[in-house]
N, C-alpha and C positions, 0 to 999 in steps of 0.2 A: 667684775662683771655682775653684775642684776638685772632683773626684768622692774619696769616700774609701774604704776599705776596705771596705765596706759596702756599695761600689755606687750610694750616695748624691751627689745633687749636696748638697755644704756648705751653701751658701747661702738654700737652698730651704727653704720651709714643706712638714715632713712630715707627709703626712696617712693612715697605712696602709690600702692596698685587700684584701682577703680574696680580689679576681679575681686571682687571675695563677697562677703553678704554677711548676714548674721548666723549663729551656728543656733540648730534647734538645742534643743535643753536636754542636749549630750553631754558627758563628762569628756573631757579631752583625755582621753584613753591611748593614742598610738600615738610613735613618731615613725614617720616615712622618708628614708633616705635616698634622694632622686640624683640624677647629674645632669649636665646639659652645659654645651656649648652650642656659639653660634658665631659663622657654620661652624661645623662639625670638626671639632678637633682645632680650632681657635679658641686661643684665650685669652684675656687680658682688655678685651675692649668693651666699648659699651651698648652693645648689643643685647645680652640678658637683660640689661635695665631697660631697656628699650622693648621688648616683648612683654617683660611684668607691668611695665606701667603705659601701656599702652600707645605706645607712639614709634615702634618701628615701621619703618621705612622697608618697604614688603619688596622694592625695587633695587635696593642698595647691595644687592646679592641673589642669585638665578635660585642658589636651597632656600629664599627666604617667601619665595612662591606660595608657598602650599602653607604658609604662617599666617594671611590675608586674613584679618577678620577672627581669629583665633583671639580669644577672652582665656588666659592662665595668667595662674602666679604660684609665690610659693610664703611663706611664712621668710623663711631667710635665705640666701646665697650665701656660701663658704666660697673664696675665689683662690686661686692658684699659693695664695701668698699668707693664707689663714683670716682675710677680712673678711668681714660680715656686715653684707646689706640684709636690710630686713623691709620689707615688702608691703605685709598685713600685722595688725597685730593680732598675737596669740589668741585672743578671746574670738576673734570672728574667724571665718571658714573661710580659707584662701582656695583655690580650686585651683590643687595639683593634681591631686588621684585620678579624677576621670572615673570613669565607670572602673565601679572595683568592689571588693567584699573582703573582710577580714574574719574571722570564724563566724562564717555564716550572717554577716553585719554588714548589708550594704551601704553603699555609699560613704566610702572613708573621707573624705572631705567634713561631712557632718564632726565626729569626733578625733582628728589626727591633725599633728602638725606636718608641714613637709618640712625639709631642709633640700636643697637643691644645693650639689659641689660641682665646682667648676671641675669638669673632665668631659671622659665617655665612658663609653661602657670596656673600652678596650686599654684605655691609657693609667698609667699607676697613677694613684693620690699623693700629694704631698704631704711629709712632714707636720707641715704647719697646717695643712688642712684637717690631720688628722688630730690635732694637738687641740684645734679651735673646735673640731665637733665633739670631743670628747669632754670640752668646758661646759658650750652648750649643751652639751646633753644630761649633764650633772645637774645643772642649775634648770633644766625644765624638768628633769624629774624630782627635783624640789619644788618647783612649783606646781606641777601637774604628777602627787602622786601614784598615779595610776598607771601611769608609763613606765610600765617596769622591764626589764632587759627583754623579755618575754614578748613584747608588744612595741617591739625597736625592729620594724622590718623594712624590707625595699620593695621600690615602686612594681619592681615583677613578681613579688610575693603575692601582692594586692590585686596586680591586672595581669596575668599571668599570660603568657601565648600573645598581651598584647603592647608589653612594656619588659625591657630587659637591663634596664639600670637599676641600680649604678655599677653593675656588668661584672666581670669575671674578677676583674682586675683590685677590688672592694677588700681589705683584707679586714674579714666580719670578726678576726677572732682578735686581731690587731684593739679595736675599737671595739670591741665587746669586754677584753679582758679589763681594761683599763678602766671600767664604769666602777 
């Protein structure tokens, strides 16, 4: 596994998001650990890709209502099985975080990656997802060394009261030891 020239993780299924823009001339400092299925508590289909790259189908499901018109992405998806799509590439700003602030530093979009794993905030991780964020996260902290264990947080550390993934179920000590 490597990242290449391009920002790209290698190994990854790319699937290009239209959400992201260029990051101001911030140091990529944080990584932010999101979840998300769609709906809620499905997995396995293509749906996430379908919301980061812009072309779901807002009618193909009653919870996919209030998605209309919504511009997100993430840097990469972990899915149930350990794969990895990758979205935006690292050097430019994917817009996961939303309004949010890390010690006193708004706007984490500007200097963080997201990673987004296929769950909820209530359902355990797998194995293999935990096995493939713990790769990724080695090899961006070689590329990006500023991301230090320290500055490895989740999306309700960020946006607090308004974001509560990637939920109870997260085991931080699991995926923190192993760094």
């Amino acid at each position: 596994m490597r990242i290449n020239a391009q920002h790209q993780l290698v190994s990854a299924r790319q699937i290009p998001s239209a959400f992201y823009n260029l990051r101001p001339k911030a140091e990529v400092s944080l990584l932010v650990i999101h979840c998300i299925s769609l709906p809620e508590g499905e997995f396995g289909n293509q749906y996430i890709d379908d919301l980061f790259s812009g072309c779901l189908d807002c009618s193909a499901e009653p919870s996919f209502h209030d998605l209309q018109g919504l511009e997100v992405s993430a840097h990469l998806l972990i899915d149930r099985a350990g794969r990895v799509t990758q979205y935006v590439p690292f050097d430019k700003r994917a817009w996961h975080a939303g309004v949010s602030s890390f010690e006193n530093h708004e706007n984490c979009n500007d200097y963080s990656i997201g990673i987004e794993l296929e769950g909820t905030d209530t359902s355990r991780y797998t194995s293999e997802q935990y096995q493939c964020l713990i790769e990724v996260t080695k090899l961006l902290q070689s590329s990006y060394p500023a991301i230090t264990k320290q500055r490895i947080v989740a999306h309700s550390d960020i946006a607090p009261g308004r974001k509560t993934d990637p939920g109870s179920e997260f085991d931080w000590i699991r995926y923190l030891d192993a760094l």
